[in-house]
ROBASE-145501 format. One line per 2 residues: their letters; for each residue y negated, z, x of C-alpha. Coordinates in steps of 0.001 Angstrom, whole numbers, plus 500000, padded with zeros to 6 digits. Layout:
// ROBASE-145501
A = Y,Z,X ~ ...
END
This chain:
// ROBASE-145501
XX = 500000,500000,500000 ~ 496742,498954,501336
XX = 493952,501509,501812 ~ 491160,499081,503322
XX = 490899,495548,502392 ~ 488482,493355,503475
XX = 487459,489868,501348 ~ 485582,487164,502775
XX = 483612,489779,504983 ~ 480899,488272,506602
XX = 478253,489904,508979 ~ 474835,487940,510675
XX = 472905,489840,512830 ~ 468645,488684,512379
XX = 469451,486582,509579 ~ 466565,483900,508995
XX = 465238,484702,512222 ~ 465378,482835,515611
XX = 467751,485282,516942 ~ 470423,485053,514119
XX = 474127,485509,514927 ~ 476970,485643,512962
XX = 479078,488112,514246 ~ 481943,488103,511501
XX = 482945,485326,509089 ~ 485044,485088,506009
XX = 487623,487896,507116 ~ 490564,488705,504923
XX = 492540,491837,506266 ~ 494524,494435,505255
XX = 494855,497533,506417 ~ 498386,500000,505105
XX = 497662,503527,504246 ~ 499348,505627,506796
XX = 499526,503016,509755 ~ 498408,503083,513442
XX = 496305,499508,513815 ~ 495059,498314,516980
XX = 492233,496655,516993 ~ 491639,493980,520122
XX = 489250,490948,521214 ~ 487005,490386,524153
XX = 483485,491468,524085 ~ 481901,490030,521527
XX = 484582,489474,519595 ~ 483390,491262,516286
XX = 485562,494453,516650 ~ 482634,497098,516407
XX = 480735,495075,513869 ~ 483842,495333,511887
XX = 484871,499014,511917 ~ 480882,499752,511321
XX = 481238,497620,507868 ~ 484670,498994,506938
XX = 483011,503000,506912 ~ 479697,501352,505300
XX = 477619,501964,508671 ~ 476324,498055,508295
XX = 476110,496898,504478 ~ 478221,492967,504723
XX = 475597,489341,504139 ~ 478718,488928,502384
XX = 482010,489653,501231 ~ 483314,493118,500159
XX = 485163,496082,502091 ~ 487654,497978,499631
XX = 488136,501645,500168 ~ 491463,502323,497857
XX = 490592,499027,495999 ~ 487174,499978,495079
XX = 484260,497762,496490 ~ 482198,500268,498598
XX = 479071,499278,498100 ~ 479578,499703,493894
XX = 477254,502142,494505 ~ 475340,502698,497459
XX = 474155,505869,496975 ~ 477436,507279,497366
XX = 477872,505467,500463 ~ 477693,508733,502138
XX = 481198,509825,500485 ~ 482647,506606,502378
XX = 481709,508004,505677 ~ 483394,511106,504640
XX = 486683,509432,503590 ~ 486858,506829,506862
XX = 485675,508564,509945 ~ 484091,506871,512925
XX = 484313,507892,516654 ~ 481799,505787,518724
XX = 482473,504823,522180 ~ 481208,508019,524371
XX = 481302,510495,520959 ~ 480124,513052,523769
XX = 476627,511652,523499 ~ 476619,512818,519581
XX = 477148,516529,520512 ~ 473759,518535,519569
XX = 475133,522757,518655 ~ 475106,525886,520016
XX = 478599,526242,520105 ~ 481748,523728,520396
XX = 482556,525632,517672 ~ 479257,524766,515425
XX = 479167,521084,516503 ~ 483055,520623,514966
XX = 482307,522743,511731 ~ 478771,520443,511232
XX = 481208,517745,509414 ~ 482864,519472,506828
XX = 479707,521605,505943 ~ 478000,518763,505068
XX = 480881,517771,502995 ~ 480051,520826,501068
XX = 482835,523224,502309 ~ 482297,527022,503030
XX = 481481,528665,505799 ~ 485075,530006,505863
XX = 486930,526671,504947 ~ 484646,524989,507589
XX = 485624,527125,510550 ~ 489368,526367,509374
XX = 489018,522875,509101 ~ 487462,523332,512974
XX = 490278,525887,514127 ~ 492958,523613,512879
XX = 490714,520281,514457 ~ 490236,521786,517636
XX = 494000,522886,517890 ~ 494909,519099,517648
XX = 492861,517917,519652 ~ 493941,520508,522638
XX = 490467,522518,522773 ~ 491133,526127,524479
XX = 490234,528802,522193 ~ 488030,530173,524955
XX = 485924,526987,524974 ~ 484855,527087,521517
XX = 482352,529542,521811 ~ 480575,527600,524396
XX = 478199,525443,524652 ~ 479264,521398,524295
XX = 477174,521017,527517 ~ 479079,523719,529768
XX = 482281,521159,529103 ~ 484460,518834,531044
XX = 484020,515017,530243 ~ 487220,515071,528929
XX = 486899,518229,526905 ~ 483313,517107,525297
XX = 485465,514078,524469 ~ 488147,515885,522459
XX = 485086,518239,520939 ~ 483600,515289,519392
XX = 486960,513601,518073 ~ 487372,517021,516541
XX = 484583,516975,514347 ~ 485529,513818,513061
XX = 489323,515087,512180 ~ 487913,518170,510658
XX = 486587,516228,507707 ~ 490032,514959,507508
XX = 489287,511674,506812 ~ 491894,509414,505050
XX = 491120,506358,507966 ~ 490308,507453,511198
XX = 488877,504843,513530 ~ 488477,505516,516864
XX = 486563,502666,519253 ~ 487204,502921,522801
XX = 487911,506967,523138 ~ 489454,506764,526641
XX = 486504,504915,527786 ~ 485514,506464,531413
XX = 488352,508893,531378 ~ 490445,509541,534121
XX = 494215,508470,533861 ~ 495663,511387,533167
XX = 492705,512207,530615 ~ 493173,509251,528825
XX = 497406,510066,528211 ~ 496057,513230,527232
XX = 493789,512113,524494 ~ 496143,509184,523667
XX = 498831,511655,523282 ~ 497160,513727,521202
XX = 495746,511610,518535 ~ 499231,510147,518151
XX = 500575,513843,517292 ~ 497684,513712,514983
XX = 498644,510822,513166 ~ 502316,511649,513790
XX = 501736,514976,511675 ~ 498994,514481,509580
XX = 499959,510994,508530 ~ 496805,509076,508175
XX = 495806,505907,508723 ~ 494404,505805,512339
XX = 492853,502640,514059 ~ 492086,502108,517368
XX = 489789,499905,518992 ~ 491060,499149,523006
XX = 490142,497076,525728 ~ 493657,498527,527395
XX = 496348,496615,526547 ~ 499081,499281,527688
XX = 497200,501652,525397 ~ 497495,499476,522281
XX = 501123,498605,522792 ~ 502406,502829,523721
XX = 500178,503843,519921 ~ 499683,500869,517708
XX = 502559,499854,515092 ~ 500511,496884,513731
XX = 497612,494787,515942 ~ 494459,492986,514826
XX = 492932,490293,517280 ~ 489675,489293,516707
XX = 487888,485967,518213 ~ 484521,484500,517946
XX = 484235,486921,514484 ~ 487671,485665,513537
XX = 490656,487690,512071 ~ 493198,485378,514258
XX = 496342,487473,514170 ~ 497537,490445,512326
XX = 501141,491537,512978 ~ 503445,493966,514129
XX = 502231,494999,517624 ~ 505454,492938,519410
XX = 504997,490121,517697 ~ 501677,489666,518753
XX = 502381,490602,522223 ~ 505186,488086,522088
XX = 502546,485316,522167 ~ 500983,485629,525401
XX = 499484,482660,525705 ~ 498030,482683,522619
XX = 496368,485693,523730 ~ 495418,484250,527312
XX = 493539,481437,525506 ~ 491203,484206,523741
XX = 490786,486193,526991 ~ 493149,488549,526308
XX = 496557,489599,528119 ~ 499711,490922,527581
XX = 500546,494652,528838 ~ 501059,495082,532063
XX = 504797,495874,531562 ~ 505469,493163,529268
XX = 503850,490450,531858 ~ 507277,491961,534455
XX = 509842,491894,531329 ~ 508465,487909,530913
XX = 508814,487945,534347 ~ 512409,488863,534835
XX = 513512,486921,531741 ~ 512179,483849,533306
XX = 514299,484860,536074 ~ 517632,485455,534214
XX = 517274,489015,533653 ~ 518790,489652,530231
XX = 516045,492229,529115 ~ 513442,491762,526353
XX = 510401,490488,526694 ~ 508669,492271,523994
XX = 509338,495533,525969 ~ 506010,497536,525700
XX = 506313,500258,527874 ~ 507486,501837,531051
XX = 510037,503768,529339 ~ 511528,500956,527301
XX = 512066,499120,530187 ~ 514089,501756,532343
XX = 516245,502024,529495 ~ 517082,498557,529912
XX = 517064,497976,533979 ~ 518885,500886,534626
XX = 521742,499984,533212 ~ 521853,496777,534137
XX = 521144,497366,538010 ~ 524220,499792,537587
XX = 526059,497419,536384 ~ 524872,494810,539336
XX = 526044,497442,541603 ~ 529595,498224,540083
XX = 528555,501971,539452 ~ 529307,503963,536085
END
C-alpha cells in the first residue's frame, strides 16, 4: 500500500524569469508504507527538490504529492500537519541545533505538535535511545558535542515526532567511516523496529545497497528507474551512462563472473560475498 504518491509532479525554479529551471518534470512514483527507499542521481539530478515537495517544503508548478491518498496541498493551511507526518533531515541537520540542552533541542518537535511537557521528554528519551545519545549528553549543550553526536541529536528530533515517512538526505555526509556505520546502523534498527517508511537520499553507493530494499534514480528531473535495489544495481551501465556506479563490491562480483567465478553479480555487500567465495576457494583447494 502506497503512503506517498506523486502525479505528474513538476517543479521550475524562477519561473517566467531569465533564470528559470525546471528541476523536476512529470514524475509518477510510488512510495510503499513501511519500506526503506533509496533515493540516487548525480548533482543536480532533482533528488532534494523532490523530498522538499513530497513533506510540502516547496508547493509543485504542477502535479500533486499524495500523503495517504490525499492531495497535500487540499489545504494549505494545514500544510504544517504534513511536516509533522513526513519528517525531513537536511544535509548537516547539526546546523539546525539552537537549545540549551540536547535534551530541549529533541523535545522542540513534538511540543510544537502539541504534546506535554511529560509526553515530549518521552518521545525525546525514547528518540535519543535510538539514535545512541548517552544519557549523560543530554543535559548538555548541542555545542559541547562531537560531530557525530550533534548529528544523531538532530536526527533525534526528527524521530521524536515519529513521523510516518522519514527522509533523511545525505546524513553521513562528512562523517568519519566508522561514524557513518554507526548512524547507518542505527537508523536501520529504527526502521527495523519502528517500521516506518524511511528514505534515504546517498551519494554512497555501498550505503544505498547495505539499507535500501527498493531504489529511485533520478536524471535530469527524471524518475528513470524504480525497483528493487538489485535490480537496479544489476544494470550498471545503465547507471554509468547517468553518472552513477555500481557498489564497490558489486563492480568485483561483475568482475569475477566475467572471469568464470560462479558467484552473483547482484551481491551487495562485503558479507554476501564471503558467504559465497569462501566456499568456493575451499572447494578450489580440496578442503572441507
Amino acid at each position: 500500500m502506497a503512503i506517498i504518491e506523486t502525479r505528474e509532479l513538476t517543479f521550475v525554479y524562477g519561473a517566467g524569469t531569465p533564470f528559470e529551471k525546471v528541476a523536476l518534470e512529470k514524475v509518477s512514483i510510488s512510495i510503499n508504507e513501511g519500506e526503506f527507499l533509496g533515493l540516487i542521481g548525480h548533482t543536480g539530478s532533482g533528488k532534494s527538490t523532490l523530498v522538499q515537495l513530497l513533506n510540502g517544503l516547496l508547493k509543485p508548478t504542477s502535479g500533486q504529492v499524495l500523503l495517504g491518498g490525499k492531495n497535500i496541498w487540499d489545504e494549505p493551511k494545514k500544510i504544517r500537519d504534513v511536516r509533522f507526518r513526513v519528517g525531513m533531515v537536511f544535509q548537516y541537520p547539526e546546523y539546525q541545533l539552537f537549545e540549551e540542552t540536547v535534551l530541549k533541542d529533541i523535545m522542540f518537535g513534538p511540543k510544537n505538535m502539541g504534546l506535554s511537557e511529560a509526553q515530549a521528554r518521552e518521545r525525546a528519551l525514547d528518540a535519543a535511545q535510538f539514535t545512541g545519545l548517552r544519557e549523560e549528553l543530554l543535559e548538555k549543550s548541542p555545542f559541547e558535542l562531537s560531530g557525530g553526536e550533534k548529528r544523531r541529536a538532530a536526527i533525534a528530533g526528527v524521530i521524536a515526532m515519529d513521523p510516518d515517512v522519514l527522509m533523511l538526505d545525505e546524513p553521513t555526509a562528512g562523517l568519519d567511516p566508522r561514524g557513518r556505520d554507526v548512524l547507518l546502523a542505527q537508523i536501520t534498527q529504527y526502521h527495523r523496529v519502528r517500521k516506518n517508511t524511511v528514505l534515504l537520499v546517498s551519494h554512497s553507493m555501498e550505503d544505498i545497497g547495505r539499507t535500501a530494499d527498493r531504489l529511485l534514480v533520478m536524471d535530469h528531473g527524471e524518475a528513470k528507474l524504480l525497483d528493487d535495489t538489485r535490480a537496479v544495481f544489476s544494470r550498471g551501465e545503465a547507471l554509468e551512462k547517468m553518472g552513477l556506479r555500481v557498489p564497490q563490491i558489486t563492480q568485483i562480483m561483475q568482475a569475477l563472473v566475467r572471469l568464470g567465478v560462479p558467484v552473483d553479480p547482484a551481491t551487495l555487500t562485503v558479507e554476501e560475498a564471503l558467504r559465497q567465495l569462501i566456499p568456493y576457494f575451499r572447494g578450489r583447494e580440496g578442503r572441507p
